[in-house]
Rosetta silent file (secondary structure, phi, psi, omega in degrees, C-alpha in Angstrom):
SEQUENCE: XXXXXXXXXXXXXXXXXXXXXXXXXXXXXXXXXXXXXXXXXXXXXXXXXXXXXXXXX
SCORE:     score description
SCORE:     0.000 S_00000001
   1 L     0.000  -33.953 -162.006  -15.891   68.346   88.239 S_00000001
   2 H   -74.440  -51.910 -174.667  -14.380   65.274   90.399 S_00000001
   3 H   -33.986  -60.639  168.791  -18.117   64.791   91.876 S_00000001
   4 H   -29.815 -101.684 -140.837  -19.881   64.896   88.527 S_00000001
   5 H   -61.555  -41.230  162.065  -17.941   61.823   87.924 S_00000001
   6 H   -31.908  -45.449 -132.253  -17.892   60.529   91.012 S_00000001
   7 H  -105.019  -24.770  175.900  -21.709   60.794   90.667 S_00000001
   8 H   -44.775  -67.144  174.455  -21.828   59.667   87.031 S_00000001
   9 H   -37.330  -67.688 -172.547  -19.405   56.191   88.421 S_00000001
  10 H   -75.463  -10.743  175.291  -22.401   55.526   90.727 S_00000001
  11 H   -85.206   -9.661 -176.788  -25.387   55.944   88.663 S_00000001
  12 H  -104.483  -34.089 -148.828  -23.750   53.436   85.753 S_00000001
  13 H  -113.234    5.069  144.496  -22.821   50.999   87.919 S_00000001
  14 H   -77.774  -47.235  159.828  -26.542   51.025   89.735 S_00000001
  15 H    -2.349  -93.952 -159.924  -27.410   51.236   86.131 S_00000001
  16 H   -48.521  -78.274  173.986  -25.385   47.862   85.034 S_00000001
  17 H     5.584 -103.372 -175.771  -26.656   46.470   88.831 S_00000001
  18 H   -21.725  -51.135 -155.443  -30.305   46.786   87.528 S_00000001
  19 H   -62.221  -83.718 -172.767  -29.640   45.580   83.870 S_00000001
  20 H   -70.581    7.514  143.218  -28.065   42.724   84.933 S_00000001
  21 H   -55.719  -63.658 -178.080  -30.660   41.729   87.742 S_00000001
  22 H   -44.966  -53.697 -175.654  -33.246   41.869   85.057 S_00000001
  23 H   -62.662  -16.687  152.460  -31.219   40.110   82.091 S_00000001
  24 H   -57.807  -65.837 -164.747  -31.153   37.153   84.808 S_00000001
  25 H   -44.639  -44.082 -157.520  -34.740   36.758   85.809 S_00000001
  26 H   -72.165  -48.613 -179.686  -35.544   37.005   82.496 S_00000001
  27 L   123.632   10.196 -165.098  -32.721   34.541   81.240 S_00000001
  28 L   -96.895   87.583 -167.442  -31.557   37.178   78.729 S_00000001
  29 H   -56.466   -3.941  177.081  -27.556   36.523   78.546 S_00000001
  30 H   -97.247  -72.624  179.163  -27.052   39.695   76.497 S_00000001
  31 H   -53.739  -22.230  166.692  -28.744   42.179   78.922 S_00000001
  32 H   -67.119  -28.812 -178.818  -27.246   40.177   81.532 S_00000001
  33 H   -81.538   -9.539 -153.729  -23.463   41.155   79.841 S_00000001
  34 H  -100.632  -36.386 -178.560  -24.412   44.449   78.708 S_00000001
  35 H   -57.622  -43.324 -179.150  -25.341   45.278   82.661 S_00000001
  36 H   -54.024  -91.093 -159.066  -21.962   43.305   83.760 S_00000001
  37 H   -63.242  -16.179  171.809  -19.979   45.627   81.692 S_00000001
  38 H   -65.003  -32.131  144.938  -21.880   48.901   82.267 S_00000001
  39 H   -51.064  -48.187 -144.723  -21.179   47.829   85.936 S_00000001
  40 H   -82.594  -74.199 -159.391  -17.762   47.188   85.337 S_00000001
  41 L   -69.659   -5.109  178.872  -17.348   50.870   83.882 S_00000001
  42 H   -80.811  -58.055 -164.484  -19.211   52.598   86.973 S_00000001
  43 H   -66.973  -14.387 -178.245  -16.652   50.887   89.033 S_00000001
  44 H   -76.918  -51.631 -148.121  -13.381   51.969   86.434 S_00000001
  45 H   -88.623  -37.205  174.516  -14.768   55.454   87.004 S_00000001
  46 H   -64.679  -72.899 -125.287  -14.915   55.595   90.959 S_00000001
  47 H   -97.668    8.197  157.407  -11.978   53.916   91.044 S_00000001
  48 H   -80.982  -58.374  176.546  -10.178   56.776   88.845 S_00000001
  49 H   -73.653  -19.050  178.198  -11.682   59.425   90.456 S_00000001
  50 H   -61.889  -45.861 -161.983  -10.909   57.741   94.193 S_00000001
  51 H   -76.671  -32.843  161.000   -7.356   57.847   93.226 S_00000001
  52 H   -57.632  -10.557  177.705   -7.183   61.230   91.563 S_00000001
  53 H   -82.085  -63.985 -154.920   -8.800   62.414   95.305 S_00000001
  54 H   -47.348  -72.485 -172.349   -5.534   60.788   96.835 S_00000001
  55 L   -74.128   -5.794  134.913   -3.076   62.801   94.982 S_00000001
  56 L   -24.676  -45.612 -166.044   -4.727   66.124   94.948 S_00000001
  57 L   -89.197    0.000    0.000   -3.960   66.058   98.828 S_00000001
């Protein structure tokens, strides 16, 4: 299960990456925020599952 999510955390926050590279070129400040936070939550979930790795051991 811990992977999944692990793998989930890095595909949204290349996700958000992408979004908000685009919502730049283009100038589109909403696709640029909606990528920031979609980023944001890739990185909430790795950093939940890094720490749930710690205490398991």
């Amino acid at each position: 299960m811990s992977g999944h999510q692990k793998s989930k955390g890095k595909m949204e926050q290349a996700k958000g990456k992408a979004k908000e590279t685009a919502g730049r070129a283009v100038g589109n400040e909403s696709l640029t925020a909606e990528g920031h936070a979609e980023k944001a939550k890739g990185n909430a979930r790795q950093a939940k599952e890094k720490t749930k790795d710690i205490f398991k051991s």
